[in-house]
C-alpha positions as CSV (number, residue, x, y, z in Angstrom):
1,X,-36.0,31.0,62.6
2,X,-38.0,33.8,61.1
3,X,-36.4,36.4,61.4
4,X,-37.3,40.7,59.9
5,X,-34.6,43.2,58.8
6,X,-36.2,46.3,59.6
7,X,-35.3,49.7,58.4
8,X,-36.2,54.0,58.5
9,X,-38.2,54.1,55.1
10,X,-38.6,57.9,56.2
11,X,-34.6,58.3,55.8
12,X,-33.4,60.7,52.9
13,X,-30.9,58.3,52.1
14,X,-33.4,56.0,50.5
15,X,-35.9,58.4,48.6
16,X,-38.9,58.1,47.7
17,X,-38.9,54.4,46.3
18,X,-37.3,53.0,49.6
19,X,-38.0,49.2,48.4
20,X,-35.9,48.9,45.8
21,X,-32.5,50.7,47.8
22,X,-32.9,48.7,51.0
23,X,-33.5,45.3,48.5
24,X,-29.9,46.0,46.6
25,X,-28.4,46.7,49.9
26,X,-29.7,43.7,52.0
27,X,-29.3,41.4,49.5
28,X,-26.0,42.4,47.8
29,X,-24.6,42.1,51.8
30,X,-26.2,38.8,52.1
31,X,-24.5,37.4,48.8
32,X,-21.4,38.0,50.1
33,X,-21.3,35.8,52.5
34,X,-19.2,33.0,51.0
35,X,-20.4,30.6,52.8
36,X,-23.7,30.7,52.2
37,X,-26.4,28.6,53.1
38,X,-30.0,29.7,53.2
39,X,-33.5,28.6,51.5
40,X,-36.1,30.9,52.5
41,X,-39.5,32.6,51.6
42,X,-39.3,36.4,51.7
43,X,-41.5,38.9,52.4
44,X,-41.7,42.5,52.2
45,X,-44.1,45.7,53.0
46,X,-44.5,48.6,56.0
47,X,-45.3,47.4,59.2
48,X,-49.2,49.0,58.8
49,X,-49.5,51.1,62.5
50,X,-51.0,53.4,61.3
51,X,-53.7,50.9,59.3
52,X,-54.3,49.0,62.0
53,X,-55.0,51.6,64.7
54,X,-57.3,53.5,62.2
55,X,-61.0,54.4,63.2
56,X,-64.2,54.4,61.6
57,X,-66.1,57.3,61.5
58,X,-69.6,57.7,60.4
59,X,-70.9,60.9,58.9
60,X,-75.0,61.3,58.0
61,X,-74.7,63.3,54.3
62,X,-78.1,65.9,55.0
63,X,-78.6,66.3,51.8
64,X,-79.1,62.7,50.5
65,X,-79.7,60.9,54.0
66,X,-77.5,58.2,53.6
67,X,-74.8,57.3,55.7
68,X,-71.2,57.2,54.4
69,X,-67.8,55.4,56.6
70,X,-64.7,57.0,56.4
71,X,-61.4,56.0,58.3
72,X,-59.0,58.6,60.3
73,X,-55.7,58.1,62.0
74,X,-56.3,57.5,66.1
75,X,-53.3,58.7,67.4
76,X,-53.8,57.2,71.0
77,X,-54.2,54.0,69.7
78,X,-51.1,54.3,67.2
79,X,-49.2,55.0,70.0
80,X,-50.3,51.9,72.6
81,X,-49.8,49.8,68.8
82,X,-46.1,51.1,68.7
83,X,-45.8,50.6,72.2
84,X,-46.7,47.1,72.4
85,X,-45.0,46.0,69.2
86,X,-41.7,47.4,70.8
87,X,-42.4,45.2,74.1
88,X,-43.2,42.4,71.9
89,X,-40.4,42.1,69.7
90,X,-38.1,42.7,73.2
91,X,-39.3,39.7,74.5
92,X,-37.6,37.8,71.6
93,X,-34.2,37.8,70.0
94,X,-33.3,41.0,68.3
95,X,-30.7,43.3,67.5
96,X,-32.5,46.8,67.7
97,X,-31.3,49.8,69.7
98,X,-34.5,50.6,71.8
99,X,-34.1,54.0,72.3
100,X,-33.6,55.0,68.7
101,X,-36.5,52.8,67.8
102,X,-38.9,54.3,70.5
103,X,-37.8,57.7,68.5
104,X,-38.8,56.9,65.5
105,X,-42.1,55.7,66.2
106,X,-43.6,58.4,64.0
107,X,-41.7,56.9,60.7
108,X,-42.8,54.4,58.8
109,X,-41.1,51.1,58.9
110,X,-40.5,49.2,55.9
111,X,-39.1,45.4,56.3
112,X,-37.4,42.8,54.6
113,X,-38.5,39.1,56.4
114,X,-37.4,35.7,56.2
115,X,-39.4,33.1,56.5
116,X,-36.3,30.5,57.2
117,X,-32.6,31.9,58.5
118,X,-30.4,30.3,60.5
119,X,-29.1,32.5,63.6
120,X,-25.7,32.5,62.6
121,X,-26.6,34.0,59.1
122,X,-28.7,36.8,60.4
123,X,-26.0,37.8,63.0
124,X,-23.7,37.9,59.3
125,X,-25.8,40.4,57.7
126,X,-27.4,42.1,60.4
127,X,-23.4,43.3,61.0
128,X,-22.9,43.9,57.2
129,X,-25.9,46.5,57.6
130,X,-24.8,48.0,60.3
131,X,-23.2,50.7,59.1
132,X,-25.8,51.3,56.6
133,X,-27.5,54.5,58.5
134,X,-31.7,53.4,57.6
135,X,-31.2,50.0,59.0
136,X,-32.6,49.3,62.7
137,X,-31.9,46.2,63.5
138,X,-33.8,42.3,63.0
139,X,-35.7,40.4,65.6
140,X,-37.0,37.0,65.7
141,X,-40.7,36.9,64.4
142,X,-42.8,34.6,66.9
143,X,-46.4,34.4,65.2
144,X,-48.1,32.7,68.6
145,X,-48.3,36.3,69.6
146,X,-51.2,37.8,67.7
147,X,-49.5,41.7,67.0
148,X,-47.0,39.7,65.4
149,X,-48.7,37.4,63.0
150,X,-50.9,40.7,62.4
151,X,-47.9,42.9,61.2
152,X,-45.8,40.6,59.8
153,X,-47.8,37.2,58.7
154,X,-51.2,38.6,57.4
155,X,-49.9,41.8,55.9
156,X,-46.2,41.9,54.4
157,X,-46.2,41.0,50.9
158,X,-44.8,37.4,49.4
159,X,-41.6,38.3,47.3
160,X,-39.9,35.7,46.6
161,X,-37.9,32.8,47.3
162,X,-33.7,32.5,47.9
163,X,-32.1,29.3,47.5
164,X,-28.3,29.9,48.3
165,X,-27.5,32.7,45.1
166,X,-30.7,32.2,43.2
167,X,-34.0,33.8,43.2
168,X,-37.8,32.9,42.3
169,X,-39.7,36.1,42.2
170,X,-43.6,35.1,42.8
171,X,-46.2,35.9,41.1
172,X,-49.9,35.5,40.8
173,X,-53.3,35.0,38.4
174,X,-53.6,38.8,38.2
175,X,-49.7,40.1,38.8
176,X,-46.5,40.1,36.5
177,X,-43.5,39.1,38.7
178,X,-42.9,41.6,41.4
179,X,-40.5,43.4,41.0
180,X,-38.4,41.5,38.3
181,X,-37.2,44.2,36.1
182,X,-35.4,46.1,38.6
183,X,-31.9,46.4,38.3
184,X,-30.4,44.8,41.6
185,X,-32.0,41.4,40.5
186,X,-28.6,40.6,38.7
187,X,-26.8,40.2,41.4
188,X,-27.6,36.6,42.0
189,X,-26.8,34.0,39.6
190,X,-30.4,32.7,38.8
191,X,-33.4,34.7,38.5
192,X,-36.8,32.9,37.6
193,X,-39.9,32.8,38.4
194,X,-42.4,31.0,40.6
195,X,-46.3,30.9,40.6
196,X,-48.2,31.5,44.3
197,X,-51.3,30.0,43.7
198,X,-53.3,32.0,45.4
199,X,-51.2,30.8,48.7
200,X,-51.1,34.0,50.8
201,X,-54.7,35.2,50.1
202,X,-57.8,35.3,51.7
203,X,-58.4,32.5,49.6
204,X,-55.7,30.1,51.1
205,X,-57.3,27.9,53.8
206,X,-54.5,27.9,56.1
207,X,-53.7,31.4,56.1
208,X,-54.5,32.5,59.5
209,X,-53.6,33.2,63.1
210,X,-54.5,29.7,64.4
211,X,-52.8,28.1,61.8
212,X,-49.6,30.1,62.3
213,X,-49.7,29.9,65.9
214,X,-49.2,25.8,65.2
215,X,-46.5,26.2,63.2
216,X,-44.9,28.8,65.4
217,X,-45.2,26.3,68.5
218,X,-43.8,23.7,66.5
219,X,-41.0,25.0,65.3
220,X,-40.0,26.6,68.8
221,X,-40.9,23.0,70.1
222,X,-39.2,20.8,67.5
223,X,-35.9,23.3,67.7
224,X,-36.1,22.2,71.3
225,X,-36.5,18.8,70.7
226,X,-33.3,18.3,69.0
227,X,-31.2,20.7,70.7
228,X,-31.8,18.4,73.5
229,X,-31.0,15.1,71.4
230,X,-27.8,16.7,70.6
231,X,-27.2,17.6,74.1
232,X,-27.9,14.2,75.5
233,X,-26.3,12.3,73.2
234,X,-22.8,14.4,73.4
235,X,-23.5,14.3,77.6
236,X,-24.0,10.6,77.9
237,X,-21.5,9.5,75.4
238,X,-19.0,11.4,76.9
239,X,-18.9,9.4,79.7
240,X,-17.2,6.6,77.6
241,X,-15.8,8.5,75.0
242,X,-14.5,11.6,76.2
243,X,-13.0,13.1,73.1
244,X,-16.6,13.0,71.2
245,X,-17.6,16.8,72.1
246,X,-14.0,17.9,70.6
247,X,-14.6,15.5,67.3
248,X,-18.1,16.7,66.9
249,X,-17.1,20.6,67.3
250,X,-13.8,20.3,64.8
251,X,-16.7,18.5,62.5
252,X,-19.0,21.2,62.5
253,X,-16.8,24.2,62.7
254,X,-15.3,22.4,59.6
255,X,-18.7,22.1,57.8
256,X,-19.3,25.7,58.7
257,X,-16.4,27.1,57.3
258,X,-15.9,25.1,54.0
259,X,-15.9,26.0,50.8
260,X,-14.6,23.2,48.2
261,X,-16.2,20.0,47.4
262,X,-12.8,18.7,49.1
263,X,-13.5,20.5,52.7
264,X,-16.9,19.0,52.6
265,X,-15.4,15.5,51.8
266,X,-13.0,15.9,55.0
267,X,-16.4,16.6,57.2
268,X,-18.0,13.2,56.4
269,X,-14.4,11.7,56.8
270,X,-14.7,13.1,60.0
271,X,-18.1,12.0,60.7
272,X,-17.0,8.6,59.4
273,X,-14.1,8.7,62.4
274,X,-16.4,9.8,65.0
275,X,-18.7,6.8,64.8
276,X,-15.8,4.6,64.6
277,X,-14.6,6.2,67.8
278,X,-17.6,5.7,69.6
279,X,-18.5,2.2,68.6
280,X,-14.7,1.5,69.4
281,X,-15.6,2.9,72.9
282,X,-18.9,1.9,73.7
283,X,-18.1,-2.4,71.7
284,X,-14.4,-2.5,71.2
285,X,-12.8,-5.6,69.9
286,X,-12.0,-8.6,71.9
287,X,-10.9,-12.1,72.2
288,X,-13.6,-13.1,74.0
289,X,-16.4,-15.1,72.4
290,X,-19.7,-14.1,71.6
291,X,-23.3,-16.3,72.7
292,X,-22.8,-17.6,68.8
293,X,-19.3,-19.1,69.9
294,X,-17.6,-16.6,67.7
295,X,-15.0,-14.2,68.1
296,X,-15.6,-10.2,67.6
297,X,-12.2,-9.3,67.2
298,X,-12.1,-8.8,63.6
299,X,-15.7,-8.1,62.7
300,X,-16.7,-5.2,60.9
301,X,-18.4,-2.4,63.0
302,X,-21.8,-3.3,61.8
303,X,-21.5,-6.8,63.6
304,X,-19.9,-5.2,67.0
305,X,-22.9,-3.5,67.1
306,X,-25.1,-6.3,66.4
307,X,-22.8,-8.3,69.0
308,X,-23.2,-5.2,71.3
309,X,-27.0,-4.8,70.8
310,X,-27.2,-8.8,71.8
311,X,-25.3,-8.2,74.7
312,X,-27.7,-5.4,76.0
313,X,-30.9,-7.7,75.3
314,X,-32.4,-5.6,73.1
315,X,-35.1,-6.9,71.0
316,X,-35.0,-7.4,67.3
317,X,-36.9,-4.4,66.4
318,X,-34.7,-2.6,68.3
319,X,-31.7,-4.2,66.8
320,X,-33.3,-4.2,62.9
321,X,-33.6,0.0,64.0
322,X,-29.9,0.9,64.8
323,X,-28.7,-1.5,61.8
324,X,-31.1,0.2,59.8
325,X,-29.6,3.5,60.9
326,X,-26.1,2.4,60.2
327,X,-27.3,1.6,56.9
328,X,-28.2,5.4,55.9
329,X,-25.3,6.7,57.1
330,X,-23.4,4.3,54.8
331,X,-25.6,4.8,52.4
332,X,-24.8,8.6,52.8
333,X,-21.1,8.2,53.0
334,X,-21.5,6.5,49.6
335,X,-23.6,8.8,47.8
336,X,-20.9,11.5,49.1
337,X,-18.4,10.2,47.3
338,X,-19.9,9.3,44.3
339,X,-21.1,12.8,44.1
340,X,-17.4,13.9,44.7
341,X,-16.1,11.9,42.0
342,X,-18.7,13.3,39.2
343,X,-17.0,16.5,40.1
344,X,-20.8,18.3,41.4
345,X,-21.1,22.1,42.2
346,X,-20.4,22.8,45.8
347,X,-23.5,24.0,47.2
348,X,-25.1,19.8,46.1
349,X,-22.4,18.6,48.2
350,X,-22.6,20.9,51.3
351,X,-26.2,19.7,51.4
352,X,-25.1,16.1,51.3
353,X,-22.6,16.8,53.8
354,X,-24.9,18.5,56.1
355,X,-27.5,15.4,56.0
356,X,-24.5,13.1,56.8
357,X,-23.4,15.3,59.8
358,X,-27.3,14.8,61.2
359,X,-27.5,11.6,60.7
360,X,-24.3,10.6,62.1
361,X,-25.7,12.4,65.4
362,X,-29.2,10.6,64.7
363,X,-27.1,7.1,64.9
364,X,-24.7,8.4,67.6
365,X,-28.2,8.6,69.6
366,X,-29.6,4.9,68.5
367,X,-26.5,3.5,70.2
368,X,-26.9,5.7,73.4
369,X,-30.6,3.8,73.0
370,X,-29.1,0.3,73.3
371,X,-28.0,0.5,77.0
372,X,-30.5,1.2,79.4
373,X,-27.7,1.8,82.1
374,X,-25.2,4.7,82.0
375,X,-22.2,4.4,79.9
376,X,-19.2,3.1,82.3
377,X,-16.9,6.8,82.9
378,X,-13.6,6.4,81.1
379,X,-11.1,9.4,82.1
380,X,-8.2,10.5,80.0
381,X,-5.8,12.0,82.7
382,X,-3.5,14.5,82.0
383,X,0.6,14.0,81.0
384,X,2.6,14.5,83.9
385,X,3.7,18.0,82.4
386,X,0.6,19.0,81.5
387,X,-0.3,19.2,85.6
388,X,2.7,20.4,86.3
389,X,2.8,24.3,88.0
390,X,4.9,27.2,87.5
């Protein structure tokens, strides 16, 4: 998501160069976070009311007769601005307090946006800054609305980009890096920087409100897309393999919450357990013989799922697809452990691990793909004592 971090740049607190104190802050709260995962462009800057609602006002000089423009505050139409960006960002996720926000609508806003955050990481610091009296709270930016793409995509400022604890500051053909000798800066491990090429200018063909719009509906669209795969996949293997939405939660609540190359190994174990599961459930072994006149009993899982696709009378693209699957996550489950033996930094295996965790939901949704009728429902019942009341 795109998310702002929006603060009271009129607060004494932060004086008169606000930037730099709510960048130490936000980002010194952010790196604490020991699990951190995050790769995002940031931006920076005011949110320009006052710009934006601004007339032009024509004045006739007598003496020369020429006519010279300048611009003036409206206040009227400050105020329906303010009022519609408040109903705008409402609409979305956020984390303001309305009625201090609606107070402050005289103060200028500065914010801190990124461009890629996962929700769980801006819930992290959006508690780490509350106690820190300028903040206001963050809200999901959606650039399909116009105000929005206006205020945040066409006029804050490109910073820089975070990958986990390191930094690219940007720069362009007529700047020195933004920004780069101030102090905080050595709080992350790595500090470099990185050239814009003109990207973010009027110069840069796709920098605009239709082409944001696109990638705003995308990404809404796409983030819908595979919530649902998820969703069907856990609902219709269920049926079959009860357990599945337990082994998939402990594997991602153990993703989430590692920190070692060794807790990262123990999530694609897991992920390596879950498909065994669910192939054992959905083409166990058995005596019986196959169309080939062989038995399945003590093939590997790769030809129970050949066996199974067979069964199903799938076709051989459709079969060549799943095996081809398979062979990525295998392929992934090797490439983990070759990186764990060379003994890698954590943050290149928790990227390895995360792909493996996908793709084992990816391949969990290739065999839902093979049957075109339900899965049969298998319930575990309770123990006798576990129905039992007191």
């Amino acid at each position: 998501m795109k998310i702002a971090f929006h603060f009271d740049a009129d607060s004494e607190l932060l004086g008169c160069c606000y930037g730099d104190v709510v960048h130490e802050r936000i980002f010194t709260d952010l790196l604490q976070n020991r699990n951190l995962i995050i790769s995002s462009k940031i931006f920076i800057g005011d949110l320009l009311f006052g710009v934006y609602s601004s007339e032009c006002i024509a004045e006739e000089d007598d003496e020369y007769g020429s006519v010279k423009l300048s611009y003036r505050m409206n206040d009227d139409g400050y105020k329906r601005m303010f009022e519609q960006w408040v109903m705008s960002v409402s609409k979305g996720w956020n984390t303001f307090d309305m009625h201090r926000l609606i107070g402050l609508r005289e103060h200028n806003i500065y914010t801190v946006c990124f461009e890629s955050i996962d929700k769980k990481t801006a819930l992290y610091l959006d508690n780490a800054l509350k106690d820190f009296t300028p903040y206001l709270g963050a809200a999901k930016i959606m650039e399909d609305d116009q105000l929005q793409w206006i205020l945040y995509g066409m006029s804050l400022v490109p910073f820089g980009r975070i990958v986990n604890r390191s930094l690219n500051v940007f720069y362009d053909e007529w700047q020195t890096p933004f920004m780069l000798d101030s102090s905080w800066v050595g709080i992350f491990d790595k500090v470099t920087e990185e050239k814009l090429n003109l990207r973010y200018t009027i110069f840069d063909k796709y920098h605009d409100y239709s082409h944001a719009r696109r990638v705003a509906e995308w990404k809404e669209n796409c983030g819908s897309m595979l919530a649902f795969v998820a969703d069907d996949v856990v609902s219709r293997i269920s049926d079959i393999a009860p357990d599945i939405s337990d082994k998939l939660w402990a594997a991602l609540t153990g993703f989430e919450g590692a920190e070692t190359n060794e807790q990262y190994a123990q999530v694609m174990t897991s992920c390596r357990r879950i498909f065994e599961y669910v192939v054992d459930r959905v083409a166990p072994e058995s005596d019986e013989l196959t169309e080939s006149g062989h038995s399945i009993k003590k093939n590997k899982y790769r030809n129970r799922l050949y066996e199974y696709a067979m069964r199903c009378r799938k076709s051989d693209a459709d079969i060549d697809m799943i095996l081809a699957s398979l062979d990525h996550l295998t392929a992934q489950w090797d490439k983990l452990n070759a990186l764990a033996n060379k003994g890698v930094h954590a943050e290149v295996y928790r990227e390895e691990a995360r792909r493996c965790f996908i793709r084992t939901i990816l391949l969990l949704e290739d065999i839902v793909s093979l049957s075109k009728s339900p899965f049969p429902i298998q319930t575990e019942l309770k123990e006798s004592d576990e129905t039992d009341i007191e």
